[in-house]
C-alpha positions in Angstrom: 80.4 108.5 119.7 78.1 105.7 120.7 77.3 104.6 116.7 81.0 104.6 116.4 81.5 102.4 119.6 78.8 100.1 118.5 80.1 100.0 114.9 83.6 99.2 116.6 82.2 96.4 118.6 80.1 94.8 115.6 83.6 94.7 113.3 85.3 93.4 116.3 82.8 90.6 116.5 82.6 90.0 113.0 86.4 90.0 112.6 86.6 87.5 115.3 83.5 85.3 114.0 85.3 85.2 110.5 89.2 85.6 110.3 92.2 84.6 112.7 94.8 87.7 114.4 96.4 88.2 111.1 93.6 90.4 109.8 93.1 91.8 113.2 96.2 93.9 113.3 95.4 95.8 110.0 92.2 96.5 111.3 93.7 98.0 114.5 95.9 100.2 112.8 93.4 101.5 110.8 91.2 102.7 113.7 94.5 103.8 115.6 94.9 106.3 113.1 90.6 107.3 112.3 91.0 107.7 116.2 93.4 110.0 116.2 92.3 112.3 113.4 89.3 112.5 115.0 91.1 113.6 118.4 92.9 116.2 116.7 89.8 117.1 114.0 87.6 117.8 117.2 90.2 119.8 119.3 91.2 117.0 122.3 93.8 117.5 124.2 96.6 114.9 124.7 94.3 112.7 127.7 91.6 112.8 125.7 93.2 111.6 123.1 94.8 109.1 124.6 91.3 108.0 126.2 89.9 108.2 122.9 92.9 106.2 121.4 92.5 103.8 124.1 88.8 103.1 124.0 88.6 102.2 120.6 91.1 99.8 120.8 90.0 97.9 124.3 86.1 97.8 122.3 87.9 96.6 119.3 90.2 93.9 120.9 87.7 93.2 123.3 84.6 92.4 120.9 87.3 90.6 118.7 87.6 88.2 121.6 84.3 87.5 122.4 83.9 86.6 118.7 86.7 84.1 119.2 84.8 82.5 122.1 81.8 82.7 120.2 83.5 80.8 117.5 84.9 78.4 119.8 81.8 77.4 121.6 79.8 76.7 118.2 82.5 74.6 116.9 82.9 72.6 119.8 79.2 72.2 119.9 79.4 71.1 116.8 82.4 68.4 117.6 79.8 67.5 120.2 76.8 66.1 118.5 79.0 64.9 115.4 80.6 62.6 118.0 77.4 61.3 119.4 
């Protein structure tokens, strides 16, 4: 489970490094649906599901964002020295 969390939050940064929302919301219906095979490939119930379901997304959306600031700090760095 952690590889998977730590994969989750790399793509999220990378996705938010790289593309804008529109390519977001494919990528969270994809792991939307890996999560809940998963949930009911490993036997959870419906919390743990639902916790499952709901982790992946918050690391997802949450890593996604810090890649936007990311994004946003370099570039206005960059705006920075090219105005001096």
């Amino acid at each position: 489970m952690e590889y998977a969390t730590t994969a989750l939050a790399i793509l999220g940064v990378a996705a938010g490094l790289a593309f804008r929302v529109k390519v977001l919301l494919p990528i969270i219906g994809v792991i939307l649906l890996a999560s809940i095979m998963f949930s009911l490939a490993t036997g959870f119930g419906f919390m743990d599901t639902a916790i499952t379901v709901l982790m992946g997304q918050a690391t997802l959306q949450g890593s996604y964002f810090l890649g936007l600031l990311i994004r946003a700090i370099f570039s206005a760095l960059q705006r920075m020295r090219s105005g001096l």
